[in-house]
Backbone bond lengths (Angstrom), bond angles and torsions (degrees), N, CA, C in turn:
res aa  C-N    CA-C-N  psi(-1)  N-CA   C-N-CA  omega(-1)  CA-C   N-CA-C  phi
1 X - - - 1.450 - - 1.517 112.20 -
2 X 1.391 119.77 -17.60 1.296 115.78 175.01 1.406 132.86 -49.13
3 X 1.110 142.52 140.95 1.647 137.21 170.52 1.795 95.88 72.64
4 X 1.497 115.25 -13.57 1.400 95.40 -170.98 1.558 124.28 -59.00
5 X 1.333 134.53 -176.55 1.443 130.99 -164.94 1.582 106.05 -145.12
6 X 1.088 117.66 136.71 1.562 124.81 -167.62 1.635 104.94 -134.54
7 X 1.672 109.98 137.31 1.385 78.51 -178.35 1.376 86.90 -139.57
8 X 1.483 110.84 120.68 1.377 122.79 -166.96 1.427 116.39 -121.10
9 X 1.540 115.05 165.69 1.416 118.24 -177.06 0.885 135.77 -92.92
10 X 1.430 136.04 127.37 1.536 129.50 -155.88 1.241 121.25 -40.79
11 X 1.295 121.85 -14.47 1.640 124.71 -154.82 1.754 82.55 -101.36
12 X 1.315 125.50 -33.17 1.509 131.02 168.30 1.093 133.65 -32.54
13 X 1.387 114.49 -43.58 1.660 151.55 -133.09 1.972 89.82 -75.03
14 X 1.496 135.11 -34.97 1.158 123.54 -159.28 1.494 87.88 -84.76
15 X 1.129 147.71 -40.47 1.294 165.50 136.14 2.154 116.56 2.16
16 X 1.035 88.34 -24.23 1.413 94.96 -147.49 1.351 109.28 -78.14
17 X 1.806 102.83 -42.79 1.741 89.59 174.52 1.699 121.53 -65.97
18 X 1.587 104.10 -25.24 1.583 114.88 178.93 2.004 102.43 -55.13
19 X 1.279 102.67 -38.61 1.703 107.31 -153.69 1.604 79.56 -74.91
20 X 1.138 131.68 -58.27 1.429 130.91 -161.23 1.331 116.27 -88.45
21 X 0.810 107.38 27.53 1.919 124.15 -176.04 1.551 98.84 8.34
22 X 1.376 85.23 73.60 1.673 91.44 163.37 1.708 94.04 -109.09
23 X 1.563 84.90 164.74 2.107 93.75 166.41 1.120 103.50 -57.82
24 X 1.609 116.25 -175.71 1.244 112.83 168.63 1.481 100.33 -112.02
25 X 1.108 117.85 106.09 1.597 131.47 178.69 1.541 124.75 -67.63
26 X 1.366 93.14 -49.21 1.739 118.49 -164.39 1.314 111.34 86.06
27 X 1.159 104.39 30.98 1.902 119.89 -173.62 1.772 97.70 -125.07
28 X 1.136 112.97 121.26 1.899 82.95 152.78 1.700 84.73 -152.04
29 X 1.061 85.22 136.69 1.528 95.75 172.40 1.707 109.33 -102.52
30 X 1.630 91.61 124.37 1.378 117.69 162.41 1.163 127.46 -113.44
31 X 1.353 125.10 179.67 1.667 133.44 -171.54 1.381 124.26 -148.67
32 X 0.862 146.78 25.70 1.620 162.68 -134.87 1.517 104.43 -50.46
33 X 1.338 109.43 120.82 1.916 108.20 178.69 1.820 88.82 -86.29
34 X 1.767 86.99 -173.81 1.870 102.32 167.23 1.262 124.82 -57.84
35 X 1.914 116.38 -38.56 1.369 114.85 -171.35 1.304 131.69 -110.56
36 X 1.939 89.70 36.45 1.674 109.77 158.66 1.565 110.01 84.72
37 X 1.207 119.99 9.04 1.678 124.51 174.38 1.714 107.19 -117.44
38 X 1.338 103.30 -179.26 1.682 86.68 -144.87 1.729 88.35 -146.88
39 X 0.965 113.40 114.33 1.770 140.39 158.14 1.218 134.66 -44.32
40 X 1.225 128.81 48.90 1.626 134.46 -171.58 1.292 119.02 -101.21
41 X 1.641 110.26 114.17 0.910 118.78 -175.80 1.672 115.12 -106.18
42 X 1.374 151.74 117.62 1.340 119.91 -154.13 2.156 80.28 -141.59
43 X 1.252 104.15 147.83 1.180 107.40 -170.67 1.855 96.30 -132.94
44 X 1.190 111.85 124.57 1.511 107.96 -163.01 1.773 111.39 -85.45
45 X 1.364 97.14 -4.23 1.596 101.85 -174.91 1.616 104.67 -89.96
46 X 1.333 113.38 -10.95 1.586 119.32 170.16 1.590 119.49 -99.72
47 X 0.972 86.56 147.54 1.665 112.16 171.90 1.740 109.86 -33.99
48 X 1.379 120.32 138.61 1.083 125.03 154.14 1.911 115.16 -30.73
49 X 1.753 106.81 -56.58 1.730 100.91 -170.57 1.359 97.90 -72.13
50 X 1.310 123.47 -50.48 1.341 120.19 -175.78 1.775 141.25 -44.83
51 X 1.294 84.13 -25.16 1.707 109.10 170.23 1.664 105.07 -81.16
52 X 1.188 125.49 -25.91 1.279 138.22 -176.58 1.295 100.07 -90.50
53 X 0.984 128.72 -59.05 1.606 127.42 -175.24 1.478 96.67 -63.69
54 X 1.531 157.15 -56.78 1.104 161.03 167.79 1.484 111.60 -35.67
55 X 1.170 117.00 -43.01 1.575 115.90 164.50 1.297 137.97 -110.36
56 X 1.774 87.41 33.54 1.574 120.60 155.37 1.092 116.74 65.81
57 X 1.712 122.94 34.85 1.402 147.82 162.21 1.164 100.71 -29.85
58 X 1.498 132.82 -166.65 1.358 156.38 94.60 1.716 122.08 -80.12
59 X 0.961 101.28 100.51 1.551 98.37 -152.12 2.440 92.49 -93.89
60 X 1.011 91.29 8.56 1.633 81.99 179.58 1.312 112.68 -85.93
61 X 1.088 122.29 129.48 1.822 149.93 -161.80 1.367 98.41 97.39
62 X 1.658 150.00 -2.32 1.021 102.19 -155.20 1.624 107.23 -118.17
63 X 1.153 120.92 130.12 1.585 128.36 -175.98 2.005 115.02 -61.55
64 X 1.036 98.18 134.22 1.525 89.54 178.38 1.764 109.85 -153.92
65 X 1.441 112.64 149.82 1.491 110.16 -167.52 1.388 109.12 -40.80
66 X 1.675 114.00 -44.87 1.883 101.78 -160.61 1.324 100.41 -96.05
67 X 1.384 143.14 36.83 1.083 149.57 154.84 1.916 109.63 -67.65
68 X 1.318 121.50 148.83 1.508 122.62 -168.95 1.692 96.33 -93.43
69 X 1.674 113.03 155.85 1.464 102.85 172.37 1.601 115.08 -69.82
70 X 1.322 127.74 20.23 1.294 109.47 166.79 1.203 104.26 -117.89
71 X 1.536 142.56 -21.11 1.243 137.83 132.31 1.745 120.36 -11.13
72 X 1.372 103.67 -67.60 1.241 118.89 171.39 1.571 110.02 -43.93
73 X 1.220 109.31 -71.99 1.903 103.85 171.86 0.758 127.71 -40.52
74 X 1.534 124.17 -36.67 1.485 117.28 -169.42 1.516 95.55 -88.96
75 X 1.126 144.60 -15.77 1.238 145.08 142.81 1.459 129.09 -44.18
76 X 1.530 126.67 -28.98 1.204 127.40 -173.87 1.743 94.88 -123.98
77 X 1.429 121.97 3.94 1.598 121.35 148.33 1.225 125.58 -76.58
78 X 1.737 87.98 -34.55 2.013 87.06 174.96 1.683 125.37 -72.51
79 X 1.543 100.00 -10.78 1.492 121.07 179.91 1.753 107.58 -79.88
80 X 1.398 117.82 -31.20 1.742 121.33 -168.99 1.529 82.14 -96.11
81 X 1.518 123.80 -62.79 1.479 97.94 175.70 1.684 147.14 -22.97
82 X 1.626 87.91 -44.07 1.893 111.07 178.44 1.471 98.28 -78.12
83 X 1.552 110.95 -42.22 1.937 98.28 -176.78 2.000 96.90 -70.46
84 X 0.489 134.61 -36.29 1.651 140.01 -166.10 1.694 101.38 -46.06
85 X 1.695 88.48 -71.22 1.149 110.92 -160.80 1.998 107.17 -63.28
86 X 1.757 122.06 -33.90 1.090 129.67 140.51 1.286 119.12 -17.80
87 X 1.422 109.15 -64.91 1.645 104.65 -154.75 1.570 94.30 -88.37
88 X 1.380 141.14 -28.81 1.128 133.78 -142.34 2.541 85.29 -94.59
89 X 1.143 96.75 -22.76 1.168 121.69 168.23 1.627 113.67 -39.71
90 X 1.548 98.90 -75.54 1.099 133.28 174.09 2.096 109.24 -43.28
91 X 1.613 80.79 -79.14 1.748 90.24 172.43 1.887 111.97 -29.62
92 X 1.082 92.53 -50.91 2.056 100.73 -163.66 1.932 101.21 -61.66
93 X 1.228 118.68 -32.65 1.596 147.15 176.86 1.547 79.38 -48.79
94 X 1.648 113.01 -89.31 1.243 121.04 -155.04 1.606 112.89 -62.43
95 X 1.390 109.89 -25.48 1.939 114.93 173.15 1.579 95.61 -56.34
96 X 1.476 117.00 -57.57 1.347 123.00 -152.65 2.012 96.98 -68.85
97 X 1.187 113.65 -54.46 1.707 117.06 169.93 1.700 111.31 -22.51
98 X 1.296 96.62 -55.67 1.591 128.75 -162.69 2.030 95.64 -60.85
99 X 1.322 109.25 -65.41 1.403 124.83 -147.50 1.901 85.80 -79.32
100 X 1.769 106.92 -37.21 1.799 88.90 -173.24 1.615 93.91 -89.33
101 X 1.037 153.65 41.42 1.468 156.42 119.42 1.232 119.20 -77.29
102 X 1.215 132.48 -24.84 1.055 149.09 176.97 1.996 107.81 -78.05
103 X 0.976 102.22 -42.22 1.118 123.07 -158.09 1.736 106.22 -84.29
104 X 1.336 99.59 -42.91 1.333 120.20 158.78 1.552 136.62 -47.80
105 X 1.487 89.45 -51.80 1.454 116.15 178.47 2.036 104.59 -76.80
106 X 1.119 121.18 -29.74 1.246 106.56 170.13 1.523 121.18 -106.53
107 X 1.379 126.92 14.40 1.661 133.01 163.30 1.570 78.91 -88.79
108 X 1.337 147.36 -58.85 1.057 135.78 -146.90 1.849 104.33 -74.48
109 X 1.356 120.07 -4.07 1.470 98.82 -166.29 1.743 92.13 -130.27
110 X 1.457 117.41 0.02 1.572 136.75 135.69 1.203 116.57 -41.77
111 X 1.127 85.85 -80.66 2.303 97.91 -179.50 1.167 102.52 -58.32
112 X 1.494 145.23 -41.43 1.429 122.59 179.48 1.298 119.64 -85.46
113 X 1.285 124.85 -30.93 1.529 118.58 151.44 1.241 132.58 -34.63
114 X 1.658 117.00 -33.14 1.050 135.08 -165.14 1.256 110.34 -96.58
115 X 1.358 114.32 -27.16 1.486 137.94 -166.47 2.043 96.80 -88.77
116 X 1.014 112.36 -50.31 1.320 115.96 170.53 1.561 119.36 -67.52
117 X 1.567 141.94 15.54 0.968 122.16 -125.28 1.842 65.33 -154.60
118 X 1.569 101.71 -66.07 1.539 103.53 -174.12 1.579 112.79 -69.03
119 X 1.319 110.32 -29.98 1.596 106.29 -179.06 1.784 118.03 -74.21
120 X 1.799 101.00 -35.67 1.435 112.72 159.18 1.622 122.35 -48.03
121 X 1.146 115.36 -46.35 1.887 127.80 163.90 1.364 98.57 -53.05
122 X 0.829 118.59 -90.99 1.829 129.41 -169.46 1.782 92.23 -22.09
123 X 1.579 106.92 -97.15 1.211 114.34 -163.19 1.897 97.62 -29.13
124 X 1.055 134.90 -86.19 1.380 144.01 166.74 1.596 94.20 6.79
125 X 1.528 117.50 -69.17 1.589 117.74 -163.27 1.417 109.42 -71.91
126 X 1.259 121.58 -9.20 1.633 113.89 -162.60 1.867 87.87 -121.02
127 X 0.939 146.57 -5.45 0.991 164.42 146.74 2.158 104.85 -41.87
128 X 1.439 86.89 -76.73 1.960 111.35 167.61 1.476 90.59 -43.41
129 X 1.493 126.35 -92.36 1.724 121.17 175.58 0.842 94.56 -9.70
130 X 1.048 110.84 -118.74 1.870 131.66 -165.21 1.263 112.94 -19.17
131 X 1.179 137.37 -26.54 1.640 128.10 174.08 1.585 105.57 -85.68
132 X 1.430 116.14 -40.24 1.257 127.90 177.15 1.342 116.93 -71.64
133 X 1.353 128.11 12.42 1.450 135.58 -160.30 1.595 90.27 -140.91
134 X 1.287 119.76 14.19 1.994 125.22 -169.72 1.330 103.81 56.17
135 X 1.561 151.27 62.93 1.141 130.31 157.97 1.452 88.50 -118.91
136 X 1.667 99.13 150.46 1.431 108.98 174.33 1.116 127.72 -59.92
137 X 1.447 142.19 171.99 1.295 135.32 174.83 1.761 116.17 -59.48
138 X 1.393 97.88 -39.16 1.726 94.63 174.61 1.587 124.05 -63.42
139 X 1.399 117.46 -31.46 1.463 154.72 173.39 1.507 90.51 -51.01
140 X 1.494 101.60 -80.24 1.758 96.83 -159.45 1.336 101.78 -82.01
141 X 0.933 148.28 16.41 1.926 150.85 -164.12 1.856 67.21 -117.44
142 X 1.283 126.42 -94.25 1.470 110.77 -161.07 1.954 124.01 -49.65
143 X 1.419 109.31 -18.76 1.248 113.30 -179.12 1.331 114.27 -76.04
144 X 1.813 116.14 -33.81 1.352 120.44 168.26 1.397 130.10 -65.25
145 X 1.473 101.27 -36.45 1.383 118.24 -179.46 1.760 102.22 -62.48
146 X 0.925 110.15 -40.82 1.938 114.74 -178.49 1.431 105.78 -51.65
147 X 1.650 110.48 -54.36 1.035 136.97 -130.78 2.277 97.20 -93.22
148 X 1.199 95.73 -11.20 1.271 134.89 -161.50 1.429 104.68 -93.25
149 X 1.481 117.54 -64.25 1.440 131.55 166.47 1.692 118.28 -67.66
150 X 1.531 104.87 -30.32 1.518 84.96 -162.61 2.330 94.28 -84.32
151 X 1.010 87.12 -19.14 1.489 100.20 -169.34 2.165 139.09 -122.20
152 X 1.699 68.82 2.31 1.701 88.21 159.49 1.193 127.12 -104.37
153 X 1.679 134.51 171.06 1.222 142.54 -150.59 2.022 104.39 -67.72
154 X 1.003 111.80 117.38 1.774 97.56 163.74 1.160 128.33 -45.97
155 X 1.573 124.02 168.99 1.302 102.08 158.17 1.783 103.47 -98.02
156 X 1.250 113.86 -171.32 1.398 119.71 -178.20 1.263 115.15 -72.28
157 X 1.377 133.87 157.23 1.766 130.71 166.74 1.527 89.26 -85.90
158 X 1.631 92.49 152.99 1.591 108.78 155.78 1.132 133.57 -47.51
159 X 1.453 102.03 -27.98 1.914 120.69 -161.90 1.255 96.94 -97.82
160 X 1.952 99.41 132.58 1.148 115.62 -170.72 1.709 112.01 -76.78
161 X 1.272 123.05 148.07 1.973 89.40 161.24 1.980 73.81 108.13
């Protein structure tokens, strides 16, 4: 049975360590061609990885009895590495949340500074008109103020977009 080759059908596959009297590992190495049947070759005088690497696994992350304990580490380093790099992931998400609120919050108190600044001029100049044109101070204080709304800066909507 060694080196032998089976080429079975996907719907097969729960079948497979029974058909190939392998142990039951929780390993089985497969190989999948184009026309959906499946290439297992399992050789009992080899290693759990080695049978995997032979039927052209990717065998990186995966822990197995005849693996050495520093094998093993560098296996469960590459795992704190991936959580690390996750969270530090995560963190940069919430910097970036942080900095475009931030960022938000001072175009928004720009533009209304700015917005108060040009509409304050205006009213001021049409105010000058209007006194210079004989209307009383109440006259042109209300004529500017009109003159102010229909044709000075808005303020911003809430809604983003």
């Amino acid at each position: 049975m060694a080196g032998e080759t089976w080429d079975v059908n996907a719907t097969a596959l729960q079948n497979l360590n029974k058909m190939a009297g392998v142990p039951n590992t929780g390993y089985m190495p497969l190989q999948s061609n184009l026309n959906g049947t499946t290439n297992v070759s399992w050789d009992p005088n080899l290693s759990n990885l080695q049978n995997m690497q032979n039927a052209g696994l990717d065998t990186a992350g995966v822990v197995t009895p005849e693996m050495s304990l520093g094998q093993k580490f560098g296996v469960g380093l590459g795992a704190l590495q991936t959580l690390g790099g996750l969270y530090l992931g995560y963190q940069q998400m919430q910097l970036g949340k942080k900095s475009l609120a931030e960022n938000i919050r001072a175009f928004n108190a720009n533009y209304n500074a700015q917005r108060d600044l040009t509409n304050a001029a205006m009213y001021d100049r049409n105010v000058r008109r209007n006194l210079e044109l004989g209307q009383t101070m109440p006259e042109a204080q209300t004529t500017a103020q009109s003159y102010v709304d229909a044709r000075g800066i808005k303020a911003l909507s809430d809604k983003a977009g």
